[in-house]
C-alpha angles and dihedrals in degrees: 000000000000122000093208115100126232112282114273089005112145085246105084086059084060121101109262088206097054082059089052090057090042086057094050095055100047091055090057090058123099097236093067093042094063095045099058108210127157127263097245087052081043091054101039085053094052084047092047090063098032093111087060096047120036129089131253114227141195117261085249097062086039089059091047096048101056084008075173094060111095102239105184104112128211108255108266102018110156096215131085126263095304115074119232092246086055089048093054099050082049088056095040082052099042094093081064088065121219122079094229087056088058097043084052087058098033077055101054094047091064102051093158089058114096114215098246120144091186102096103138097188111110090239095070097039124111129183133216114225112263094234097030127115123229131296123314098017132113114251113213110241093206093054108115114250111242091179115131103250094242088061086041087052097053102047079054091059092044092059102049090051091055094042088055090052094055096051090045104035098155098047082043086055098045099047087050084057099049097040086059090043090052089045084058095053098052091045087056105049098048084053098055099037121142125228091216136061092224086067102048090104138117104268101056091065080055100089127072122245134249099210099050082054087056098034085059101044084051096047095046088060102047130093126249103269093034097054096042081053092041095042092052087048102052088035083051085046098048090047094046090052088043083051083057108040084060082053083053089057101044090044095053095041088054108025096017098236135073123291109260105227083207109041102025100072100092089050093081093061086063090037091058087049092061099052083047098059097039093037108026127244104275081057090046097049089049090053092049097055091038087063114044084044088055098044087048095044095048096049082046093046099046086039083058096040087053088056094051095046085059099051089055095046095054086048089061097029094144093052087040103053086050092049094048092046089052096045082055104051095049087055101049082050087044084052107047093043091047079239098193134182123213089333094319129105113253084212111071131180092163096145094048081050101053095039080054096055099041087055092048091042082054088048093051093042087056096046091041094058090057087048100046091051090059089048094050101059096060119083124171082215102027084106096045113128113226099239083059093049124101088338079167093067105045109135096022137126096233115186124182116203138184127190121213117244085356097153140147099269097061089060087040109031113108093224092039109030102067095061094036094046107047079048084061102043094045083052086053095058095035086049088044094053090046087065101268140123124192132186124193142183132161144289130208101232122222087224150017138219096004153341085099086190096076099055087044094054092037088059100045096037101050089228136106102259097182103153136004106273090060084047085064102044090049094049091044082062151101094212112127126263130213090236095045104049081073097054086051093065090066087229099101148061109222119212136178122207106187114165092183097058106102102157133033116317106203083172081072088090094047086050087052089220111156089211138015126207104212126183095282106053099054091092087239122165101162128105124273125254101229109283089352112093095205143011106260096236082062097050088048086043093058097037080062093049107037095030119006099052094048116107112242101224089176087071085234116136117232127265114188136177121196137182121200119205112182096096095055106116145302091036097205120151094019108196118230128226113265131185105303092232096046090067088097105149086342087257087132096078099058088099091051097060093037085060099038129096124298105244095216084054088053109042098052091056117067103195093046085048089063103043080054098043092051091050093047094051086052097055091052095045081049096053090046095056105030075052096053084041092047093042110007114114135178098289100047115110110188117199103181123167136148124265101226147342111276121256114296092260092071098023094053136236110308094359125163123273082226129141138176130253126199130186106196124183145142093223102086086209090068097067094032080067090068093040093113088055092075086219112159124269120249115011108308119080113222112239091259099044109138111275126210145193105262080235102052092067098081105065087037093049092044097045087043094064091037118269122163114234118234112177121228106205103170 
């Protein structure tokens, strides 16, 4: 009778010693004694029975037990944690007797394979019977199972699995196979994964990475325990800065810039706001949870694939080490000739690069933040008294507007600018024939795409408020505001009219406004335009009837400031003007955004975004100026701008930050003052008007109506 178990049978994984010792017990018992056989009958009936009574171990007795035997096992073997190669040295030594004896020979016939029990695939694992003893004793198959049932269960699964895989051996195979090739895949591509959109493309998956090549050379030289810990963490780090690279994306398609792992964070709950007012809340809530499961099931994925890949690298350790050295050495040689493909270096080292950047973007921000509070501190009229502040502009009625996404592309763009721009030149003559001139030039925006606030604060504080932190900074601040170096004359009321404030507005100090219309006390009862609360012709309905009409009996002018909203994206429904008496509750325009675009029909499509972004820049540029020609007097001087350039996939790819400015006013006196500033006359700036920093139009505008500097240093 043959020694050697079925193929595929559980038996080759057992412990050849533990059926020695079963051997030798049953020859001491007197059954066998009377019986008289001979040892070698003795020994082929132990063995006989060797699949029903030996006991399964871990990989890890088995390792102590033949801690000579290689027990990394090809992925998708069908046997247990002994190869078939290793079983078949153990039969050819069994006539020498001991087990210990057969795994030394079934060792040294597998000299490629490294001595490793760590293989984690489910192909390679083996259990120990929850009630047996150790190795090489015979477990008692009526004692009663004390196991917890979860354990129980598992073992179950475990041995289905692997009963499955011994009755399909070659699917098993196959679908080891194909699970590795997938890990790699996935390795790969988060390796390799772009920040921007323009570069998700095919060839830049075509170079080979640095880090996989290191990463190689470090995992073939671990131990067990080490590499399977080393191997999770770098798969964990290459998913989390995949995970940001997709922020990247999102961040330059939308603001135009990378996304700061240190200042961006707050961003998503406005960001969320947003989904939830052009999508509604159920959607919102889907997205959400779509999100954060598929950021935490990708890091988790690519950490598991990791550990697989290097299973399967220390089982081929020999093939592996000469693969790694020669992936090495090609991109060494890709490297030092500049090898490219299409336009794009053979030799990559993308993922090194971004978690560079992303070290050296923390430091600046750091460093900027210190800097930033310093700058801040100086101001050239932080020491200005009031009565020496704006002396020009005593008596006016003076409105500062900004217009949401109101940047250069929609006046030059070749889908947006011919609508926008035949809207601009007929208010110009309507605006001309009520009595006003208006002259206009541009403005290098802080931001772009988004975050208006920046652009807002930038323009009134006179500093460079690129990103939140120095928000913060400025708002935390005593440094003067635009809008509050007319409240501190004495001679003005100062007034804010924000349709898009819909929660508490603490800036509203640094701003010096008296008072402050949010959202809720318009009066409005119509229904919203996507993100945007309220039409604009409603807001500047309201500003008249709630602000502008209203007697001053403090013999104080008017200073407002007002943000429209209905231009911000995805412009989808866009209101339409209506009779100005006929607003009412805003009720009236119920039927226009029933019968307006869909916004999930508009963002999707870049050419139809356009097209809706330049119309609705062109309603809001209309209600501002049919307002001015309805309610403007004498008096009233009007400084409206954007805040900021639309999102890159209406702007365009590398398009300006610029916005435009306009001064419009019926005193000719007003707009002599900026003479000296070349700026275009009526409301559309030429192509080669004079452009400033943002920053740069307080000091101009206040030195421009005769304020006395007096510097602030500390």
């Amino acid at each position: 009778m043959s020694a050697k178990s079925p193929a595929g049978s559980p038996a080759r994984g057992k412990s050849e010693a533990g059926a020695a010792a079963a051997a030798e017990t049953k020859a001491d018992s007197p059954a066998d004694a009377d019986a008289g056989t001979s040892p070698a009958a003795k020994t082929e009936q132990v063995e006989a029975s060797a699949p029903e009574r030996a006991v399964e171990t871990s990989p890890e007795t088995t390792a102590e037990a033949a801690p000579e035997t290689g027990s990394d096992a090809t992925p998708g073997t069908a046997s247990g944690a002994v190869t078939s190669l290793g079983a078949e040295g153990a039969e050819a030594a069994g006539a020498e007797g001991t087990g210990s004896e057969a795994a030394e020979k079934a060792s040294a016939s597998t000299p490629d394979t490294e001595v490793d029990s760590s293989v984690t695939d489910a192909d390679t694992a083996t259990e120990a019977e929850p009630n047996s003893s150790a190795a090489g004793t015979d477990a008692d198959p009526d004692a009663e199972v004390t196991t917890p049932r979860t354990w129980s269960s598992r073992l179950g699964l475990r041995r289905r699995v692997r009963a499955w895989r011994e009755k399909h051996p070659v699917a098993a195979l196959t679908l080891s196979w194909v699970v590795t090739f997938l890990a790699a895949v996935l390795v790969y591509i988060c390796l390799e994964m772009p920040n921007t959109l323009g570069q998700l493309r095919l060839m830049e998956f075509a170079r080979i990475p640095a880090e996989a090549i290191m990463v190689a050379v470090i995992l073939l030289s671990l131990p067990r325990r080490a590499r399977i810990a080393v191997a999770a963490i770098f798969g964990a780090l290459v998913g989390a800065i995949a995970v940001l690279n997709m922020f990247d994306m999102g961040f330059n398609e939308y603001l135009g810039r990378h996304f700061n792992i240190i200042l961006d964070w707050s961003l998503f709950g406005d960001a969320r706001g947003y989904l939830k007012d052009t999508f509604g809340g159920a959607a919102t809530q889907v997205i959400t949870v779509g999100l954060i499961a598929l950021i935490v099931v990708l890091i988790v994925l690519v950490a598991l694939a990791m550990v697989r890949l290097s299973n399967v690298l220390v089982t081929y350790k020999a093939h592996a080490t000469r693969a790694t050295l020669i992936a090495g050495t090609v991109w060494i040689t890709c490297s030092a000739l500049a090898l490219e493909f299409h336009g794009i270096p053979l030799a990559a080292d993308h993922t090194a690069g971004v978690i560079k950047y992303q070290v050296r973007a923390v430091q600046e921000t750091l460093r900027d933040e210190a800097e930033f509070k310093k700058v801040a501190k100086v101001d050239a009229f932080g020491n200005t008294p009031g009565s020496q502040l704006v002396p020009d502009l005593r008596g006016k009625d003076m409105i500062f507007t900004f217009i949401e996404s109101y940047g250069r592309s929609a006046i030059e763009d070749p889908i947006m600018a011919p609508g926008v721009d035949a809207t601009l030149a007929a208010d110009t003559k309507a605006l001309s024939k009520a009595g006003f001139a208006a002259k206009s030039g541009w403005l290098t925006s802080a931001t772009y795409g988004g975050s208006s606030w920046l652009g807002h604060s930038t323009t009134m504080s006179g500093l460079w408020v690129s990103n939140q932190q120095r928000y913060r900074t400025v708002m935390a601040s005593d440094h003067l505001s635009l809008t509050d170096a007319f409240k501190k004359t004495g001679a003005f009321d100062t007034v804010g009219v924000m349709p898009g404030i819909q929660k508490g507005w603490p800036e509203q100090s640094f701003y010096g406004l008296d008072k402050v219309y949010n959202a809720f006390q318009l009066g409005y009862q119509g229904p919203k335009f996507s993100w945007s609360t309220m039409p604009d012709q409603y807001a500047l309905q309201q500003f008249q009837n709630q602000v502008h009409s209203k007697p001053r009996t403090d013999g104080k002018s008017l200073m407002s400031l007002l943000i429209l909203t209905s231009s911000h994206q995805p412009w989808a429904p866009i209101p339409k003007l209506v009779p100005w008496d006929q607003l009412g509750n805003g009720s009236i325009f119920d039927s226009i955004e029933k019968a307006g675009n869909k916004a999930s029909s508009v963002i999707a499509d870049t050419t139809k975004s356009r097209q809706e972004y330049g119309k609705s820049i062109q309603y809001s540029v209309n209600s501002l100026t049919q307002w001015l020609e309805r309610y403007g007097n004498d008096n009233t001087v009007l400084v409206f701008l954007g805040d900021h350039q639309p999102i890159a996939r209406v702007s365009g790819n590398h398009a300006s930050r610029d916005v435009p400015i306009s001064i419009v006013a019926k005193d000719p006196k007003v707009l002599e003052k900026i003479d000296s500033w070349n700026w275009s006359d009526g409301l559309r700036p030429a192509h080669d008007a004079p452009v400033w920093k943002m920053s740069s139009f307080r000091d101009k505008f206040l030195t421009a109506y005769g304020s006395t500097p007096h510097p602030k240093t500390n």
